[in-house]
C-alpha positions in Angstrom: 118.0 56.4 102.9 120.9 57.2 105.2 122.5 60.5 104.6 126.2 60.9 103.8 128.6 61.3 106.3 130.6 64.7 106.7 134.4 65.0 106.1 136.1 66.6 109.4 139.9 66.5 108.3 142.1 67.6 111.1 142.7 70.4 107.8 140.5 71.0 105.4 142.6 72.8 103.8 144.6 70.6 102.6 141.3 68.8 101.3 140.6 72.0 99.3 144.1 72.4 97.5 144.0 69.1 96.6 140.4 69.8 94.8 141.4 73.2 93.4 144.9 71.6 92.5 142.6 68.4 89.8 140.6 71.4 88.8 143.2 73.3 87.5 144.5 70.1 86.0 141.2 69.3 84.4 141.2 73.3 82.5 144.6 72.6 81.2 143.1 70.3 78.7 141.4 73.4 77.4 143.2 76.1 75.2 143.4 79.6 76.1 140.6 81.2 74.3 138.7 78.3 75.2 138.7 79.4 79.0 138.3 83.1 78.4 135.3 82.4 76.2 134.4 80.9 79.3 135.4 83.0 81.8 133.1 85.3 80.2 129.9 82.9 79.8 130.2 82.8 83.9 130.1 86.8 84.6 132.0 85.8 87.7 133.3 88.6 89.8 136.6 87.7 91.8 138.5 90.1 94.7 141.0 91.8 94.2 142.4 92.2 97.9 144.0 89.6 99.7 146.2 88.6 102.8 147.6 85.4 102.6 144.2 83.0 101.7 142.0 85.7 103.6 139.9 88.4 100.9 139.6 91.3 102.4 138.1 93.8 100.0 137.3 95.0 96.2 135.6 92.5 93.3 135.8 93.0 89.9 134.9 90.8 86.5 137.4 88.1 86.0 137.9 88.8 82.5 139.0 92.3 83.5 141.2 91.0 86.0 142.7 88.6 83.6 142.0 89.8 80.0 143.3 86.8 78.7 143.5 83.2 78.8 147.3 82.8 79.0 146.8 85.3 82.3 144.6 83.3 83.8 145.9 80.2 83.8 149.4 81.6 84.5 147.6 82.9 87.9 146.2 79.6 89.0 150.2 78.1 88.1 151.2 81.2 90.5 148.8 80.0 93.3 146.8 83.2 92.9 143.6 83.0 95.6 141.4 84.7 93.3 142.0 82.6 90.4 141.3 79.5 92.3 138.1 80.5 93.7 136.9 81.3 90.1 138.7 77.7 88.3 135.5 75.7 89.7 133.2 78.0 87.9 134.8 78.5 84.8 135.1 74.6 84.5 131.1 74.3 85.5 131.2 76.4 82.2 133.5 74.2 80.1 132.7 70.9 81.9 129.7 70.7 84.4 129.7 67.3 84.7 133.2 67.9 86.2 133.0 70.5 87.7 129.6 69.5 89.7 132.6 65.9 91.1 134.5 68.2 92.6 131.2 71.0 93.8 130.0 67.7 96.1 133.6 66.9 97.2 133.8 70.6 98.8 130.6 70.8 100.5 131.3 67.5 101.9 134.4 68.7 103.7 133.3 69.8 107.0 134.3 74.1 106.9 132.6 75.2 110.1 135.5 75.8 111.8 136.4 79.1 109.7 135.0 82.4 110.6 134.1 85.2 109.3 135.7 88.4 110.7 135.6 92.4 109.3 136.0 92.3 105.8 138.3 89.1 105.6 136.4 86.2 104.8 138.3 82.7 104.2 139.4 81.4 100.7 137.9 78.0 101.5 134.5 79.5 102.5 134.5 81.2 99.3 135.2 78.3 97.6 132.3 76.4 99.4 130.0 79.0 98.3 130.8 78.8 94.8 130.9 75.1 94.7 127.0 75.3 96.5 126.7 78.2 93.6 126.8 75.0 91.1 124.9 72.2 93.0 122.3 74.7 93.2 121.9 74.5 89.4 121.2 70.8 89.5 120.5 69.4 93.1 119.0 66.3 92.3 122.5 65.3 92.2 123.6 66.0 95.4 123.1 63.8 98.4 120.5 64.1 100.9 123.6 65.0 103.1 124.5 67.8 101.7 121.3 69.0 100.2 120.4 69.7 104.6 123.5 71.2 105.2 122.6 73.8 102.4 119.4 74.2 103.5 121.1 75.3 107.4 123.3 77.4 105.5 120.1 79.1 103.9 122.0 78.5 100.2 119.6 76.5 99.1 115.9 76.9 99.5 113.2 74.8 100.4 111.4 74.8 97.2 115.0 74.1 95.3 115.2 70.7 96.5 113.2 68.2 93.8 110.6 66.3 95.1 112.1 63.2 94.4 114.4 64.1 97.0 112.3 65.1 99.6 111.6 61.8 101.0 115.6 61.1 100.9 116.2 63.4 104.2 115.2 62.1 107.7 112.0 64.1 109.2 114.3 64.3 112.0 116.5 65.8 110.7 114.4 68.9 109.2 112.5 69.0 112.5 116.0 70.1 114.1 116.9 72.4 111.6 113.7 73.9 112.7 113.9 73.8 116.1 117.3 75.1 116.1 116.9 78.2 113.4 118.5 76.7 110.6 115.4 76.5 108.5 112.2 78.6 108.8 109.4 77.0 108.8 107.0 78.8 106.7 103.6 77.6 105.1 104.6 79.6 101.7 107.6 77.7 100.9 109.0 75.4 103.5 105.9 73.4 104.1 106.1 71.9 101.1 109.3 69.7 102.6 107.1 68.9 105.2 103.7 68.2 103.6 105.5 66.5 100.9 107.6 63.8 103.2 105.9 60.2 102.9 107.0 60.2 107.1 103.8 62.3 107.4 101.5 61.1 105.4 99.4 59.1 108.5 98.7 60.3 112.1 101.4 58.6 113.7 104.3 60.3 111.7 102.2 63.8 112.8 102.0 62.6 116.2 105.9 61.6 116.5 106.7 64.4 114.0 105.0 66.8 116.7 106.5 64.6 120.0 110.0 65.9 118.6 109.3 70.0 118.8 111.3 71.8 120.3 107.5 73.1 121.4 106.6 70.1 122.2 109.7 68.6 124.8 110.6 71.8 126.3 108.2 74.9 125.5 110.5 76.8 123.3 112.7 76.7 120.4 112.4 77.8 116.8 109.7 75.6 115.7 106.1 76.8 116.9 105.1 77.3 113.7 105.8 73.7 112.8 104.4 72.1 115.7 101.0 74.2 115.2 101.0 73.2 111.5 101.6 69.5 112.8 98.6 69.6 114.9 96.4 71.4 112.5 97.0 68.1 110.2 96.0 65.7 113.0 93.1 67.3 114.2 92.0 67.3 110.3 92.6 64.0 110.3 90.9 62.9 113.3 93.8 61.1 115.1 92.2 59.9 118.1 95.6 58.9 119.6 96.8 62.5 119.3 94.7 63.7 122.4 96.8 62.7 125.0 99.3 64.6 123.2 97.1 68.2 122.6 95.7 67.9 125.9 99.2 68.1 127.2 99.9 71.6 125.1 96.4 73.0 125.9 97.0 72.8 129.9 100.9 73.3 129.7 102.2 75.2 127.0 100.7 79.4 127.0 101.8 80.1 123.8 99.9 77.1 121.9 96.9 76.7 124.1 94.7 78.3 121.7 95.8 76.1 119.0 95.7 72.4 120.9 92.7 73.7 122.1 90.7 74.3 118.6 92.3 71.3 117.5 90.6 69.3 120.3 87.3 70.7 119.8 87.5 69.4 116.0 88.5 65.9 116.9 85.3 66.0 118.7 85.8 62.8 120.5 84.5 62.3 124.2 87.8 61.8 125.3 89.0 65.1 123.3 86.2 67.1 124.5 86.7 66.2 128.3 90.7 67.4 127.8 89.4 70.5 126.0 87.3 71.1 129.0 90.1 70.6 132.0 90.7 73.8 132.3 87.2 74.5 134.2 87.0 73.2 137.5 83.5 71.9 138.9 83.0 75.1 140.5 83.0 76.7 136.9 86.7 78.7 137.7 89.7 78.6 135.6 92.4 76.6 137.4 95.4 78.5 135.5 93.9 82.2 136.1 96.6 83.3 133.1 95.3 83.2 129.6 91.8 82.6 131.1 89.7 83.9 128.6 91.3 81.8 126.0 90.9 78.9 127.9 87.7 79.2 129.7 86.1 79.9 125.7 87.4 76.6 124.9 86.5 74.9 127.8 83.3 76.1 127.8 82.6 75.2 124.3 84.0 71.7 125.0 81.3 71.5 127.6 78.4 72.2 125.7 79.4 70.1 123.0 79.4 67.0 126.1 75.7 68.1 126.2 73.9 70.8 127.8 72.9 68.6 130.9 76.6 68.0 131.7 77.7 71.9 131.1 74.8 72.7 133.5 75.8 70.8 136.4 79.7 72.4 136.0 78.5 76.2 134.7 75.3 76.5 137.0 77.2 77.9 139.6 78.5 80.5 138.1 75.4 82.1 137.4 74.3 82.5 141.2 73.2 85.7 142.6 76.2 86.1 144.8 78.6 85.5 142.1 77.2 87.9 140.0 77.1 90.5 142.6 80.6 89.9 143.6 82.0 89.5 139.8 85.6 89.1 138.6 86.7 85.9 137.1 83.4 83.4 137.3 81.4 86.3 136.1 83.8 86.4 133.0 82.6 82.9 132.9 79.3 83.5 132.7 79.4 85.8 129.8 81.5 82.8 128.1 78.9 80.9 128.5 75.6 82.8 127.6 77.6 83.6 124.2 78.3 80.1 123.7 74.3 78.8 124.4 72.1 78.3 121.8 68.6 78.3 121.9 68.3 74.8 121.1 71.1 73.9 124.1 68.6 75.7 126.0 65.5 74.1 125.4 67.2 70.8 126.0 68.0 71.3 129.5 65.5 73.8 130.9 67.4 74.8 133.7 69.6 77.0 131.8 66.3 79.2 131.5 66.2 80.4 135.2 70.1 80.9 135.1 69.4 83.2 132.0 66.6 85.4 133.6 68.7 85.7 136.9 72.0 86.9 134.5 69.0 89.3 132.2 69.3 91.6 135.7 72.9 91.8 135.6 74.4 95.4 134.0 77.1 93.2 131.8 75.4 90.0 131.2 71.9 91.3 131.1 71.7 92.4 127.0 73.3 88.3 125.8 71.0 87.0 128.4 68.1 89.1 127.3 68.5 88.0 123.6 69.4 84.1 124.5 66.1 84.6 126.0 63.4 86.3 123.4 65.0 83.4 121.4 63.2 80.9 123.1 59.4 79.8 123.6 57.8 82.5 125.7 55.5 79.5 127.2 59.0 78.4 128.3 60.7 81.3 129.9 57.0 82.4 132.0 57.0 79.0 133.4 60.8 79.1 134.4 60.0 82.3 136.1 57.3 81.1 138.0 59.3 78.3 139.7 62.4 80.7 140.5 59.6 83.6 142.0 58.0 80.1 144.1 61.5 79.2 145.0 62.8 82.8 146.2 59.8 83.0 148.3 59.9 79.2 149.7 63.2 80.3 150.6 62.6 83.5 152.0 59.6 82.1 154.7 62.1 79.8 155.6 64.5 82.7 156.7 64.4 84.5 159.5 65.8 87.8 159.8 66.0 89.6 163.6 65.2 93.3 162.9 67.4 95.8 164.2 67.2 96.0 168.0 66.2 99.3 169.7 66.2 102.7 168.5 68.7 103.2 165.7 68.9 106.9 165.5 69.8 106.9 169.1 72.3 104.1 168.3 73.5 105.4 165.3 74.5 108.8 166.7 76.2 106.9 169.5 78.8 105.4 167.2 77.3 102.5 166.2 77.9 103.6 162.5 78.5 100.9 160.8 76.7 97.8 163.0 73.6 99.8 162.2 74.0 99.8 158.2 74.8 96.1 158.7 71.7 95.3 160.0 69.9 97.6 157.9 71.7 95.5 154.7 70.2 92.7 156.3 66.6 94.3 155.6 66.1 93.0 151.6 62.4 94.1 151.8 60.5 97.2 153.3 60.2 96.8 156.9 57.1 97.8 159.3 56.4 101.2 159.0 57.9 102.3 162.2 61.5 100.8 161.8 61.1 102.0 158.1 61.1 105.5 159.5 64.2 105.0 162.1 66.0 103.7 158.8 65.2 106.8 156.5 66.1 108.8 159.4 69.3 106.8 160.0 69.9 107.8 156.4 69.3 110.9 156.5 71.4 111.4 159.8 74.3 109.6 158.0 74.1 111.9 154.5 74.6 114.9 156.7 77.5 114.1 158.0 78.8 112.8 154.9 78.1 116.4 153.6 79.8 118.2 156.2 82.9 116.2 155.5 82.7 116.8 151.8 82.5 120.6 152.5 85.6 120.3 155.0 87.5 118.4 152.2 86.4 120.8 149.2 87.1 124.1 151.4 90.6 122.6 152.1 91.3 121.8 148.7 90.0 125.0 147.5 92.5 126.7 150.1 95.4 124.4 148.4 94.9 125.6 145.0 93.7 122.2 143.9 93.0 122.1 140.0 89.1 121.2 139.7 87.6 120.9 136.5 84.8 123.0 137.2 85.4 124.6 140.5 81.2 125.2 140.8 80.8 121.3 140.4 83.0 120.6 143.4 80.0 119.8 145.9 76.3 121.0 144.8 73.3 121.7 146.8 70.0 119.9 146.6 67.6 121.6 143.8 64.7 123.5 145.3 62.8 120.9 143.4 65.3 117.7 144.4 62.4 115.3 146.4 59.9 116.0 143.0 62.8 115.0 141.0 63.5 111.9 143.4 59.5 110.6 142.7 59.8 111.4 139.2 63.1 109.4 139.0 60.8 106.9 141.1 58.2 106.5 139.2 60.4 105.9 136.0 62.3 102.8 138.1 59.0 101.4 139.1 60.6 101.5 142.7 61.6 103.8 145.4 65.1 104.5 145.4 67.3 102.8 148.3 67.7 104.8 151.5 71.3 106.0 151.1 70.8 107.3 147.7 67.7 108.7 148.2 69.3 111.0 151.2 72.2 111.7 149.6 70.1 113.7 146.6 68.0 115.3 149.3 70.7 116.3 151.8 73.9 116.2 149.8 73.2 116.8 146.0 76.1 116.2 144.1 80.1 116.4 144.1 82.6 116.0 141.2 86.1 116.1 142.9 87.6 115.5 139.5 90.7 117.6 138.7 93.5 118.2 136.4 97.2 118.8 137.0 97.9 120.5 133.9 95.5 123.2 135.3 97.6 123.4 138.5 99.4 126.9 139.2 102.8 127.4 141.4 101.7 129.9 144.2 105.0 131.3 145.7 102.7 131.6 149.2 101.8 128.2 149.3 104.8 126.5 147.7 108.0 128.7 148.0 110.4 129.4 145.6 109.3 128.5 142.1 112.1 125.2 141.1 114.3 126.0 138.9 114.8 124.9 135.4 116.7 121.3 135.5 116.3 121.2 139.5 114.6 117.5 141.2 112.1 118.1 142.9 109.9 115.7 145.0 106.5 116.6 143.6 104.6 114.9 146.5 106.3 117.0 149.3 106.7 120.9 147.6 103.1 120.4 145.6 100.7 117.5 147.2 97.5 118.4 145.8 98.6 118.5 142.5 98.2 114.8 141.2 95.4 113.8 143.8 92.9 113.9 140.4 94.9 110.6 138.9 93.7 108.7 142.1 89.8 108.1 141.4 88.6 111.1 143.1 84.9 110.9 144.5 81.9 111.8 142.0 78.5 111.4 142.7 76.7 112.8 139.2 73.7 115.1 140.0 69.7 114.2 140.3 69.2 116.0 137.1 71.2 114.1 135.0 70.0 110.6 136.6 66.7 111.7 135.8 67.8 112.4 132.1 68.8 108.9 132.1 66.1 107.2 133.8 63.9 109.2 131.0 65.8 108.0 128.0 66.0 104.8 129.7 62.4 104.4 129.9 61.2 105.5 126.5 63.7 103.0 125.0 62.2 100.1 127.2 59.2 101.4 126.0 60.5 100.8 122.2 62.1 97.7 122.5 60.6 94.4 121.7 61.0 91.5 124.2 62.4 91.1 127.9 62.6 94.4 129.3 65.7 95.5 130.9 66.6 96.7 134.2 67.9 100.4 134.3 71.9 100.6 135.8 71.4 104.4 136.6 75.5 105.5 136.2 77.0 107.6 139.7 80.3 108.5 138.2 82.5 108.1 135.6 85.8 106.3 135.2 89.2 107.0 136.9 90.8 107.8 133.8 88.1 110.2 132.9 87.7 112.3 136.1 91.7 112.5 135.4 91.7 113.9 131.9 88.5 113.8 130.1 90.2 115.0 127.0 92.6 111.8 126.7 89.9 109.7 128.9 90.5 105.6 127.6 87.3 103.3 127.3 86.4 102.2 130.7 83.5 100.9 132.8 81.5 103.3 135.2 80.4 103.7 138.6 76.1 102.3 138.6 73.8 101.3 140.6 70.9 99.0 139.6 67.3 100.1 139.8 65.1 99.1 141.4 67.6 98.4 144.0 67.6 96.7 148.0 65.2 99.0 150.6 68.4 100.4 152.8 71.3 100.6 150.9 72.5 101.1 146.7 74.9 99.0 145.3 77.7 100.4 143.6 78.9 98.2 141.1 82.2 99.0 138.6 81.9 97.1 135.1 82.7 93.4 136.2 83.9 94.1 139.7 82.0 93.4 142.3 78.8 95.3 144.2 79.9 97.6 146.9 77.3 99.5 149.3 76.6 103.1 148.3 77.3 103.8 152.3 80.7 101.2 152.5 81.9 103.6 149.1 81.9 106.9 150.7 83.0 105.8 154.2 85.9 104.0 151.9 86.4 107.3 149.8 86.8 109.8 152.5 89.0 107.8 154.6 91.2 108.7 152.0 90.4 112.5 152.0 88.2 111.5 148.9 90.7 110.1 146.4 90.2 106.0 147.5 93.2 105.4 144.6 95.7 106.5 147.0 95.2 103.3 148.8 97.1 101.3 145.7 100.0 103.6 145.7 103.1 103.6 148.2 104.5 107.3 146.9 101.5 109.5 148.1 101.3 112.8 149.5 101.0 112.1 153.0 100.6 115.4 155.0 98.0 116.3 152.2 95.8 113.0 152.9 96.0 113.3 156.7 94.3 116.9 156.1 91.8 115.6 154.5 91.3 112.6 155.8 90.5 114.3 159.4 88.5 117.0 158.1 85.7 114.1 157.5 83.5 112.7 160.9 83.3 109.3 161.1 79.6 108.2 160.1 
């Protein structure tokens, strides 16, 4: 049903005196104490300040303003502002068949060229409202027209308007109101317009319903709530026909990819599925790195409900030993996706298995990819096992690695630092005997100048008044026990430690750099004058040693406690039912930690996994990926052994170069 059009007189307010003018005509055929009886029935309240047609402060009762009905109707012959406003009402009272005539003929006249301004408001907006005042009483006699303009002016409410009258307005026409902030959408109350509208009763009013959002055409506006609702309603219905459409606010629109998403997965079509999935390239990576998680869960549950044999060949890669050792985003993937398998998924494509047992090694996928795995058919998971151990070795006769060429002490202490480590990387199992023991002495060679540097750095920081934590934990000799401690931490692994980390308990021990600036003290000899109260100062020139803690300074945790760990480690292993787990023995804290332990946030640790390669540890920080134990330090104390200086521009400069060149290069 078309709606009615809107009056725009050049003035309305001519319009208006003409209305009030017939309504004062139609109370004169009442007597006086007929219109104070019902001036009182209404309880209406009229101003009492006005100048010109504009109120501009103070209400009171009409009958106390006019006491009687002579007084009143002697003010509307007089013109009087407030008595007009209230002559519509006290009609409604006397008349309301009347008095609703002339209620539609105001709210039809277009007003929205009066404004409000401080405490002045318009006689004919006053009038509007009480004439919407009576409509509201009886809308079902008010046009569709005028029922959506009271509905943008918020003087009407959804749940008002009858449900005959529902299906009178346009679905356009509330979808704009929406979009443009005239109308809330909420599921409490304005839904009902919506669910209620015969336009929406089939998929293809939802689908052209949603096609007009604001959401929808442009990515913004008023009505999310409406196009999610929308979507929700063709997804329960199945519309086929709809995917193009939720495909297109899954992959373009951030703030609804969640829903269109979900609303994909429960279509459940092919075609849905496979635009549920877009978001995951071949290679198993995101292609919109924002919002990832959200839309690598979907897409990786779109994928395994394709089949399990189809998710393998696009997710396998993700779970290959360099990618877990390198982390970051695939990794993230990978967890997606051993959350999302189920042991039946598994079963079905038996592949998955070895991808499972080489994730069970990992220190953030290992516990899902453990319990996927004591899921399933033990028979299953030995014989997977036994291909990947043929395959490893199949692969590892096939390579040939060119041991390290002449004597590497001599090598190493000529400077070839770091070509030496690379070729002892390159060493994955324990070499001959005699190149085993140039290595170990390579390593020990290199942890002793890495201690000398780390007693350079300590002494000068000492000298600087630099707050440690625990000034005895700065850098910690060897136990007189430390190579029994090694073996017993050994024999707990089931492995002898890697090369670096085994010299650095034995030569090194331990340091803990960690400070705190609110322990920091103003020395007058080191830093001058004390700054005075109010005065700027540039922190990183007067005091350069105070903040260093905030930048990840270097911890290595001592022997002792990584043999408390390996214990506890081991006698739960020994507990627990099913696969065992690999121990990730943990080197240092987190930055935020070795900052202020007291306000310290939840964060992931410096580890290394045990058993580990023959030369070198990898250090490995929550999902980032697996640095060399070696690489680390040489990293660390290139930056006088605070490495987060390196992601900061404003950094005390003199203070680093200090350090930095109290460290050989090794």
């Amino acid at each position: 049903m078309p709606v009615d059009p809107v009056k725009s007189p050049a003035d309305p307010t001519a319009l208006i005196d003409d209305i009030n003018s017939r309504i004062v005509h139609a109370l004169g055929a009442h007597g006086p104490a007929e219109l104070h009886a019902a001036a009182a029935r209404t309880g209406v309240n009229v101003g009492e300040s006005y100048t010109g047609r504009l109120w501009t402060g103070g209400v009171r009762p009409l009958v106390q303003r006019y006491p009687t009905g002579e007084a009143f109707m002697a003010a509307l012959a007089n013109g009087s502002p407030d008595a007009l406003n209230a002559a519509i009402e006290v009609l409604a009272a006397l008349a309301p068949t009347a008095a609703m005539s002339f209620a539609l003929e105001v709210t039809r006249i277009d007003l929205d060229g009066f404004t409000f301004g401080h405490n002045r408001v318009p006689f004919e907006l006053v009038m509007r409202g009480r004439a919407e005042k009576i409509i509201k009483r009886e809308p079902s006699a008010a046009s569709p027209e005028i029922l959506l303009r009271m509905l943008r002016r918020r003087t009407l409410a959804p749940g008002e308007i009858p449900q005959g009258k529902i299906a009178d307005i346009p679905i356009a026409a509330l979808i704009a109101c929406v979009s443009a902030g005239e109308l809330r959408f909420d599921q409490a109350e304005s839904a009902g317009l919506f669910s209620e509208h015969p336009a929406l009763r089939e998929g293809a009013g939802l689908l052209d319903a949603l096609r007009r959002t604001r959401w929808f055409t442009a990515s913004d506006g008023h009505d999310g709530g409406l196009a999610q609702w929308l979507a929700h309603r063709l997804a329960a219905a199945r519309y086929t026909p709809a995917v193009p459409a939720l495909r297109e606010l899954f992959t373009r629109q951030r703030r609804f990819l969640t829903t269109a998403g979900e609303n994909l997965l429960e279509i459940g079509t092919p075609e849905a599925l496979e635009a549920a999935a877009s978001p995951m390239s071949l290679e198993g990576v995101p292609i919109n790195e924002y919002d990832r998680h959200d839309r690598q869960t979907i897409a990786i549950d779109a994928l395994l409900r394709a089949g399990a044999s189809r998710a393998f060949v696009v997710l396998a890669p993700l779970f290959e030993e360099q990618v877990l050792r390198c982390g970051g985003i695939r990794s993230e993937s990978a967890g997606t996706v051993l959350e999302k398998l189920t042991p039946a998924q598994v079963t079905a494509e038996p592949r998955w298995i070895e991808r499972c047992l080489s994730a069970a090694q990992d220190r953030e996928l290992g516990a899902t990819a453990r319990a996927l795995l004591d899921q399933l058919d033990p028979g299953l998971v030995a014989e997977a096992a036994a291909r990947a151990e043929k395959r490893k070795r199949k692969a590892a006769a096939g390579t040939t690695v060119k041991p390290p060429a002449g004597d590497l002490v001599k090598r190493y202490r000529a400077g070839e630092h770091e070509r030496v480590w690379e070729e002892l990387l390159a060493l994955e199992r324990r070499p001959p005997k005699a190149l085993a023991a140039q290595a170990e002495a390579v390593a020990m060679e290199t942890m002793e100048r890495v201690r000398c540097g780390l007693e350079a750095v300590v002494e000068r920081l000492r000298a600087e008044g630099y707050p440690f934590h625990k000034k005895a934990r700065a850098l910690v000799p060897p136990p007189h026990d430390a190579l029994g401690s090694v073996q017993r931490l050994e024999s707990l692994t089931g492995g002898r430690l890697p090369l670096s980390l085994r010299a650095f308990y034995l030569v090194v021990g331990s340091v803990d750099l960690s400070g705190s600036a609110d322990r920091f003290r103003h020395d007058p000899g080191k830093h001058g004058p004390k700054p005075k109260k109010g005065e700027i100062v540039d922190v990183a020139q007067k005091y350069p040693f105070m903040y260093l803690s905030h930048f990840d300074p270097l911890v290595v945790l001592p022997l002792e406690e990584a043999v408390a760990e390996a214990e506890t480690w081991a006698r739960r292993e020994r507990e627990r039912a099913g696969m065992k787990a690999p121990l990730h023995l943990t080197i240092s804290p987190g930055p935020s930690f070795k900052a202020n332990p007291r306000d310290a946030q939840p964060e992931p640790v410096d580890t290394v996994r045990l058993p580990g390669p023959f030369a070198d540890a990898e250090l490995r920080r929550g999902r980032g990926g697996a640095v060399p134990f070696v690489e680390h330090l040489r990293g660390t104390l290139a930056w006088g052994g605070f490495p987060g200086l390196a992601g900061t521009s404003v950094r005390p400069q003199a203070a680093l170069d200090a350090l930095a060149q109290s460290v050989a290069p090794f």
